[in-house]
N, C-alpha and C positions, 0 to 999 in steps of 0.2 A: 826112887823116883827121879826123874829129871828135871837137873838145877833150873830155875829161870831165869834166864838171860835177857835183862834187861838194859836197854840203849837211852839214852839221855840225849837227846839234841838239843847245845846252844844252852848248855847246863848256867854258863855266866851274864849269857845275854837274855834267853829267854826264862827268867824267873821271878817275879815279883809277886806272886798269886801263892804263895807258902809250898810250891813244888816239890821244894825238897823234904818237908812235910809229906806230901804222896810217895814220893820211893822209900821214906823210912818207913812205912806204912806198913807199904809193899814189901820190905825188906823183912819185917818183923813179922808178918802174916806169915811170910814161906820159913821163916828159922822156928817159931813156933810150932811148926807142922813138921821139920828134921828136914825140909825143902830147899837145898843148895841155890845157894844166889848169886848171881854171876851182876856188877852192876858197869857196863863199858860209859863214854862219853863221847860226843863226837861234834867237837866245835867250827870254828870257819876253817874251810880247806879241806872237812878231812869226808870223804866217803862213806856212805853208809854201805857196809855189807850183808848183802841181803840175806846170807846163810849164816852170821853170825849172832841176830838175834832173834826172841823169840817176841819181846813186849817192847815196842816205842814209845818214848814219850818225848812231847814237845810241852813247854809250857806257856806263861804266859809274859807278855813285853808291851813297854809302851809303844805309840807309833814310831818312835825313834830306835827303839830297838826292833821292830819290824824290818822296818827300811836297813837299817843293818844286816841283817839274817835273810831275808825275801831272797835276795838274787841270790847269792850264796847256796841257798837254799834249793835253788829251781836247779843251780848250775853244776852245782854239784852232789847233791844228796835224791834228788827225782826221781832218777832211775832206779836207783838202791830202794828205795821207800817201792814203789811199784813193784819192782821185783822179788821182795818181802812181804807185800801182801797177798800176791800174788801165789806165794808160796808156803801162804800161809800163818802169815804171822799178826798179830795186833799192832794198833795205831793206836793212840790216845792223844788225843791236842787237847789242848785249854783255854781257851779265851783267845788270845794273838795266835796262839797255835793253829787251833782251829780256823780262825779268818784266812789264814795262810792254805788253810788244805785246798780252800775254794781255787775259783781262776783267777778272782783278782781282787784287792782294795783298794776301793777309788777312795782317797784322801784331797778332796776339794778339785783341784786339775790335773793331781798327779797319780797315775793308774799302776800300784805295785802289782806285778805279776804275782798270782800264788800257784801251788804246785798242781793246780787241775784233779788231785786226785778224787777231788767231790763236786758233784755238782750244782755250786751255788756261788754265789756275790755278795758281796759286804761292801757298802758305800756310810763314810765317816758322816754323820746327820751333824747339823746344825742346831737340831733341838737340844732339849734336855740328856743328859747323859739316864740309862736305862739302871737305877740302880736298887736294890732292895734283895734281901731274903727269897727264895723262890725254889718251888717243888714242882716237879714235874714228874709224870707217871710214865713210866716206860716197859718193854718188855725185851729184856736180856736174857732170857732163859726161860724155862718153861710156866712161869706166871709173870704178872704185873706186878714190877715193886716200884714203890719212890724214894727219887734220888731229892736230897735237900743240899742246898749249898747257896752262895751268895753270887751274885751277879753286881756287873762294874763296869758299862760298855757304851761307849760311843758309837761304834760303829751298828750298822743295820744288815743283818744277814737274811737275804732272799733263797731259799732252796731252788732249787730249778728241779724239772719233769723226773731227770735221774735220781733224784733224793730222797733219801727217806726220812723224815727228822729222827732223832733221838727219843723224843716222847712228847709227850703235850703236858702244855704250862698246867697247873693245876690253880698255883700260886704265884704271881710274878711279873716279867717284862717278856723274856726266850729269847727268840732268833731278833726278833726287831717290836716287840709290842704289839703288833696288829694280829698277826694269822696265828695264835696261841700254838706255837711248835714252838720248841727246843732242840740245838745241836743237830749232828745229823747222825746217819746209822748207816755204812757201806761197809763193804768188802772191796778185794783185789778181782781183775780180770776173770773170770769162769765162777765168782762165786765165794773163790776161797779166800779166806784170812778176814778179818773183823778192823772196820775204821770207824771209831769213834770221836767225832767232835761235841763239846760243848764249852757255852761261855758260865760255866756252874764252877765256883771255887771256894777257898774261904777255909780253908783245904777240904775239896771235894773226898779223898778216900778213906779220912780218919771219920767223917759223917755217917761214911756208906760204907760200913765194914763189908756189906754182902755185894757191893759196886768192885771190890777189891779181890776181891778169892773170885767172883764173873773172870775176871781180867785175867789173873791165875791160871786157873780152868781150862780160857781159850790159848794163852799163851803156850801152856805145858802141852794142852791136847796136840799142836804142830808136830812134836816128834815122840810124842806119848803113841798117838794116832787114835785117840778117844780123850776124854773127855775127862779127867781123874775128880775119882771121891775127894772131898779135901776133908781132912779129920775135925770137926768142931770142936770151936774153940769157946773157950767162956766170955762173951763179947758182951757180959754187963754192960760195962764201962762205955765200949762203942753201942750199944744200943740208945743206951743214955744221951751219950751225944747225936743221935742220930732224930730220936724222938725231940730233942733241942731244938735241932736245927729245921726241923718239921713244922714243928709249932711255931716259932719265931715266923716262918713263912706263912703259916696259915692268919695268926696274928695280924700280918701285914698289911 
C-alpha cells in the first residue's frame, strides 16, 4: 500500500495543543497496519509542495505565534496548500491553525490576513475565554460519529454562506458559543481533497482513534485512487480514552 506522506507546517512555532502527540498517533496507526510513513516539515521560507504530500497538518500557537506564521503563511505556502487540495489532498488545522484557514483575525485594531481557503472570520472577544471538555457530532464517513476533545479559545469563529461546519456542539463552547457548530468541513477548487478545521484538542487523535485511520483513508485514497480497507486494530486502550474523554464532556 502507499506510504503516507505527511507535512507538518510551523512544527516549532505552531505547537502548544500536544501536536506532536497527533503525528505519533498517526505515525503508529500506519506502522501498526505495515503502512509506510513519510513524515516532511516545512517551517518560515520554505514552500509547500503540493505533489509531495498526501496529509497536512497545521497546529496550534498563541496569538503571537500567529502573527509570526500568518504572513509567512499567506506569502509563501497559499498557493502550495490550494494546489494540494485541489489535487487532492487533506488539510487538518487546530485551534490557531484553523483561525488562520479563514480570511482573517481581527485582534482588537489589528486585522492578521488568513489563507482564505475557508470561508469564515475569527475576531479575538473581550469576554471570557471559551473553555471546557466538548463533543461534537459529526459525519466523516458513512455514519455519524463523535469527536471528544478539549477546547481553549479566545478568539470567535463566524462561518460564512461557503461553509460547512465540522459538526454540531453536542457538548461545549465550538466556533464562538452562540450558533452550536464546530470547525469547518471543505475541500479544494472542483470538490476534490478534504479541509478540516477545528478548535478541538487536548490531543485530538489519541481520543478519536476512528478521527485518525478517517484522515488515513482520505490521505492514501489521493494516489491509492479509492478509498483503502484499513486492517483493525485492537483499540481497547483508545476506546477507553475516547469514552473518557466523552463523558468528561458530557459531565460538563
Amino acid at each position: 500500500m502507499t506510504a503516507l506522506r505527511l507535512c507538518v507546517l510551523y512544527p516549532e512555532q505552531m505547537n502548544i495543543y500536544a501536536d506532536r502527540g497527533n503525528i505519533l498517533f498517526l505515525e503508529r496507526r500506519c506502522e501498526w497496519r505495515g503502512i509506510g510513513f513519510e513524515l516532511a516539515r516545512s517551517g518560515p521560507g520554505e514552500a509547500v509542495d503540493p505533489q509531495a504530500h498526501d496529509l497536512i497538518y497545521v497546529g496550534g500557537g498563541q496569538d503571537r505565534d500567529q502573527r509570526l506564521v500568518a504572513a509567512d503563511m499567506v506569502k509563501v505556502k497559499r498557493d502550495g496548500l490550494a494546489c494540494a487540495l485541489t489535487d487532492g489532498a487533506v488539510v487538518l488545522a487546530v485551534c490557531g491553525g484553523y483561525q488562520l484557514l479563514g480570511h482573517s483575525y481581527q485582534l482588537g485594531a489589528e486585522r492578521i490576513e488568513g489563507l482564505g481557503l475557508a470561508d469564515l472570520e475569527t475576531i479575538r472577544s473581550d469576554e471570557p475565554r471559551l473553555i471546557g471538555n466538548v463533543a461534537i457530532e459529526t459525519h466523516l464517513g458513512d455514519d455519524k460519529r463523535i469527536v471528544a476533545g478539549f477546547e481553549n479559545h479566545g478568539g470567535r469563529t463566524h462561518l460564512g454562506p461557503g461553509a460547512k461546519p465540522l459538526g454540531r456542539v453536542v457538548k461545549g463552547h465550538g466556533n464562538n458559543g452562540e450558533d452550536g457548530f464546530e470547525g469547518v468541513l471543505g475541500s479544494g477548487e472542483g470538490g476534490a481533497g478534504h479541509l478540516i478545521g477545528t478548535y478541538l484538542h487536548g490531543p485530538l487523535l489519541p481520543k478519536n482513534a476512528w478521527l485518525a485511520d478517517r484522515l488515513i483513508q482520505l490521505a492514501l485514497a489521493r494516489r491509492e485512487g479509492y478509498e483503502p480497507q484499513l486492517e483493525p486494530l485492537d483499540d481497547s486502550f483508545e476506546e477507553t480514552a475516547h469514552q473518557s474523554a466523552r463523558g468528561a464532556a458530557m459531565r460538563g
